[in-house]
N, C-alpha and C positions, 0 to 999 in steps of 0.2 A: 504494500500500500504506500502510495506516495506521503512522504512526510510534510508536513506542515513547517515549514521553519520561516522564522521573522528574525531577524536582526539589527542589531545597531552599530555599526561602525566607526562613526563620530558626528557630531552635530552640530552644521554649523548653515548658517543661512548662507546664500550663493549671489552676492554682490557681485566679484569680479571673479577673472577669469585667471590661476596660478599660473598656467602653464608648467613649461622644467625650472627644475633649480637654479637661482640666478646668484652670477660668480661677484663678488665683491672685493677690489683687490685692495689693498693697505698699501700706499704709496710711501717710501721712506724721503724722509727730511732729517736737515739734521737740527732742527730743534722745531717747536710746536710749544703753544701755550691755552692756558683753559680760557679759549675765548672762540665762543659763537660763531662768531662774526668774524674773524679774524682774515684777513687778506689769503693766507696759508690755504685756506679752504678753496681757491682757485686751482693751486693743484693736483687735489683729490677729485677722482671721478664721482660721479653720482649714479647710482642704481635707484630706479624707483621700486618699492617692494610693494606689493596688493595686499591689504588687509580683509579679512572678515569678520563678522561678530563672534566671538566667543558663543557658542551654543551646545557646549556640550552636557555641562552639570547647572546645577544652580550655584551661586545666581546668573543666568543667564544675563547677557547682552553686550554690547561694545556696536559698533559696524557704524558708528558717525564720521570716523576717521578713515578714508577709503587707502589711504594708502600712507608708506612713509619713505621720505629720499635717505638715503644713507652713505656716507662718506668716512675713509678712513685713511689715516696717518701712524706712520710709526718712526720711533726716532732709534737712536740704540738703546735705549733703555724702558720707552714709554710706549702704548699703542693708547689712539687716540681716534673715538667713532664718536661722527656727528649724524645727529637724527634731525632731519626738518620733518614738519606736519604743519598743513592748512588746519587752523583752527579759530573761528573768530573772534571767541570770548578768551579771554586771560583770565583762567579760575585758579586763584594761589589761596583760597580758605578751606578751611575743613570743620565742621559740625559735628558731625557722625550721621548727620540727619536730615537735613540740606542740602549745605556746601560741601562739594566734594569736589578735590583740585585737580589739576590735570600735572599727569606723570608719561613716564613712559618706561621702559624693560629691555636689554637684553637677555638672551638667553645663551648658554654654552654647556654642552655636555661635561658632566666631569670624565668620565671614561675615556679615553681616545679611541676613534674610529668608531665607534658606537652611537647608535641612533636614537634613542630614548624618545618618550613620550615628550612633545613638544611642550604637553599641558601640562607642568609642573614637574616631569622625569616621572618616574616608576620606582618600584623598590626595589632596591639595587643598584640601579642606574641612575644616580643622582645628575642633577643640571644646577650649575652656576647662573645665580640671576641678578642684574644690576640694575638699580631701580633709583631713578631720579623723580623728585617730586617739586612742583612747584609751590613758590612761597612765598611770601613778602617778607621782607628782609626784618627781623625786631620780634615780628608774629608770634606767638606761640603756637604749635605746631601739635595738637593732640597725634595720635596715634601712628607710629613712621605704617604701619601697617598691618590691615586686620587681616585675621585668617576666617574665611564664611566657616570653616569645618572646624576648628580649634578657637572658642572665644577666649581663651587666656594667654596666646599669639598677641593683646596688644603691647605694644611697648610704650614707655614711660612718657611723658612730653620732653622732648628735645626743644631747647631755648635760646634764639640769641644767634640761630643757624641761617642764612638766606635762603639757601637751598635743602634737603635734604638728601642723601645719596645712604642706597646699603649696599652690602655685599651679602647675600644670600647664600643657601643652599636649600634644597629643596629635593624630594624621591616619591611625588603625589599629592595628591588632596589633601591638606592638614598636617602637611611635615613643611611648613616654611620654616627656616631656623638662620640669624645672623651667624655668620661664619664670623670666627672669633677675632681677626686682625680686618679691620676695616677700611681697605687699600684703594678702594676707587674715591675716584673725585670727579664732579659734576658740576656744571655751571649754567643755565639757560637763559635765553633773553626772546622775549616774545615782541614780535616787529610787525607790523603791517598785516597781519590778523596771519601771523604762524611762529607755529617753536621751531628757534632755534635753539639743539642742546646738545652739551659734548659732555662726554663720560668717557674717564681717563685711568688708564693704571698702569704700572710697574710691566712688564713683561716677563721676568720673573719676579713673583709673588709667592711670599709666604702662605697666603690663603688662594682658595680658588683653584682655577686654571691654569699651568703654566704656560706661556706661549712663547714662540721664539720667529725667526727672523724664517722664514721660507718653508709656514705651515701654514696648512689650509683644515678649517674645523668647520663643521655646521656651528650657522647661529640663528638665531628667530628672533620676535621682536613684541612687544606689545606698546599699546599708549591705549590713553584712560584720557577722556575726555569730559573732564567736570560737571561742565555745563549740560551735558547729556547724562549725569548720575552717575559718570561710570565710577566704578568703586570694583575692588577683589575683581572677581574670576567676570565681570560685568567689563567686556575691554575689547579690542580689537586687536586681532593677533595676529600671525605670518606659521607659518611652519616650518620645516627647516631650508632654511639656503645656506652657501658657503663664505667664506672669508677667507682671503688667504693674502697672507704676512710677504710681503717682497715677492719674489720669482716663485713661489711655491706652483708645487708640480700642480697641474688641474687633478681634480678626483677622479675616478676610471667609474663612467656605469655602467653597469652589468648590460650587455649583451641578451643575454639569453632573458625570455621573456617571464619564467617563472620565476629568475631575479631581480628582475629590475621590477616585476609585480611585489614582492617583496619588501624592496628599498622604497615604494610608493607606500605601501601598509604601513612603512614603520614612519617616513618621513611627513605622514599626514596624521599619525596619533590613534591610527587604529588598535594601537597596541593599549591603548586607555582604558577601554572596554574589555576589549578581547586577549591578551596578553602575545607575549611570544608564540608564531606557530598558531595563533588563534584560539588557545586553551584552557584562555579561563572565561570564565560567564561573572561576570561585573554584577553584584548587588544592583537592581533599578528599583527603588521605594516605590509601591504600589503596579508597578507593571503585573501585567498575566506572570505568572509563575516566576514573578517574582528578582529573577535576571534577566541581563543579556543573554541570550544563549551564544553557545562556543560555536566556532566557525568548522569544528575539524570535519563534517560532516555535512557541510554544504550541499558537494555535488548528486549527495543522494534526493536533495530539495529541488536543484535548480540545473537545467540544462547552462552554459556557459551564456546565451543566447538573455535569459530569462535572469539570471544573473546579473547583466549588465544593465538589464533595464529597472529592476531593483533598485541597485546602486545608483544609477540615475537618476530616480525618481524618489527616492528619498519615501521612512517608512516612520508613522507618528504610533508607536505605542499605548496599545491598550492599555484601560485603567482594570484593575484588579476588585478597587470597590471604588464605584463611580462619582460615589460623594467624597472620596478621596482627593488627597492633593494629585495634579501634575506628575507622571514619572521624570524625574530628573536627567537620566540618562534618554537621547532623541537623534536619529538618524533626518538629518537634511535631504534633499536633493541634492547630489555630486555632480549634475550635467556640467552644469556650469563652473566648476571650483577645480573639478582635473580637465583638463585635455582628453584626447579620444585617446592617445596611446596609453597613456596612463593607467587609465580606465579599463583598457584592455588587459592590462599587465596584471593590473592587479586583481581584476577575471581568473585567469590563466594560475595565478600564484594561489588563489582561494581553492580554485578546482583543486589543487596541488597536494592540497591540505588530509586530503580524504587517507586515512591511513588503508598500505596496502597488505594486502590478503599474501598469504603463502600457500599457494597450491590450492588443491580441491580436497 
């Protein structure tokens, strides 16, 4: 009898259009200062990166922010990323309750060569995240940062600061934690209705990531736009793209279609839900039975054909008791968010999944 299967993948609404991974190179200089604006910034290229709304858990939102330009510098000792974003209000308060200021994120795997969940890492697989907040200069500064899953994640009032910058760590939902030496520095200046903001560190670092002169890592991105409420996991995000320091070699993609289906699973955060290999079934509060269900058995559900159009079409989750809340975990429509090869690939890589039989 044909199985019944429904799934969730990741959710996110389908504004623009990813396409492949986009290369970011780190131009070397031999000096660089924390300033915006800085003339310096003429010789850094710019990549525009496409944002979406955060939609995978609650609290759901982000996607006012369509996109962000990103620009990078390194000197011998320092790497230096400048983020612009159209944004027309200047929100530097915070309430808890109202005002909420406008920030932005990167992200970097701690692991080398590893792909980790985009949205906060996985366990195990930690992500380094750097997180600039906007301020007025004197202000006091309630909370550097809430956790929606850990309320005792606030931190104390920071005073007397113009900006606020952290250095993180994070392995999922409810594991944000300051990393113990707090090495990056950050400076913003909002001009003509957009941020401009550079976030700076060491290149070796005692905390964090180590990076050096002709490597290339994934990075991701987030901003939080105030005036739009955005607050925690409510943001507009990227999933992974690359950076690479000086001449660093380009990254090699897979060839073969049930790998590079793969490297799309993990570089879009299917692994969020689903885990490694597609094996785990994710808690969904009030959905039908209760999870995600696991992927390893797909093609006993879905022709490849039928499959794709699934993943296209994007799948809203039954409620379990109807007067219930919302399930938190929600599969989007992908039309529009992957490219058709993409899409393909990671067809081909699901079908993949099916564990194989030994003999009769």
């Amino acid at each position: 009898m044909r199985k019944i299967f429904g799934f969730i993948l990741i959710s996110f609404l389908t504004q623009n259009v990813f396409a492949a991974e986009l290369n970011i190179t780190s131009r070397y200089v031999k000096k660089a200062a924390l300033d915006p604006m800085g003339n310096i910034w003429a010789q850094a290229e710019i990549v525009s990166v496409p944002l979406i709304r955060q939609n995978l858990v609650a609290p759901h939102g982000g996607g006012a922010v369509k996109e962000v330009e990103v620009q990078s510098l390194y000197t011998d000792k320092e790497i230096f990323i400048r983020l612009t974003w159209i944004d027309e209000t200047k929100d530097t308060q915070f309430s808890m309750t109202e005002k909420f200021s406008d920030a932005c994120a990167i992200e970097i795997p701690i692991n080398s060569g590893q792909l980790p969940s985009f949205i906060m890492g996985e366990k195990g697989n930690p992500v380094n995240i750097w997180v600039w907040h906007a301020k007025e200069e004197g202000l006091d500064f309630p909370p550097a940062y809430s956790d929606y899953y850990r309320k005792d994640a606030l931190h104390a009032v920071l005073k007397g600061r113009p900006t606020m910058i952290e250095n993180l760590i994070a392995e999922g939902f409810g594991t944000i934690t300051p990393l113990e030496i707090q090495d990056v520095e950050g400076k913003g200046v909002w001009k003509d209705g957009k941020w401009n903001v550079v976030l700076k560190r060491k290149l070796e670092s005692a905390s964090g990531v180590a990076l050096k002169k002709d490597l290339s890592f994934p990075i991701a991105f987030a901003i939080w736009d105030g005036g739009s409420k955005d607050r925690d996991g409510a943001k507009s995000v990227s999933p992974w793209h690359i950076l690479s320091i000086g001449r660093a070699p380009a990254i090699e993609m897979p060839k073969d279609a049930v790998k590079a289906g793969e490297r799309v699973y993990l570089r879009y955060g299917c692994v969020t839900c689903h885990g490694r290999e597609g094996k785990i079934s994710a808690k969904n509060l009030n959905a039908q039975g209760g999870k995600v269900p696991a992927l390893t058995y797909v093609a006993e559900g879905f022709t490849g054909a039928e499959l794709k159009d699934r993943i296209s079409k994007g799948r809203s989750p039954e409620k379990e008791d109807v007067t219930g809340p919302y399930p938190p975990l929600r599969m989007n429509a992908w039309k529009s968010v992957m490219d058709e090869t993409e899409l393909d690939n990671l067809v081909q890589y699901l079908l993949s999944l099916m564990p194989k039989t030994e003999g009769w």
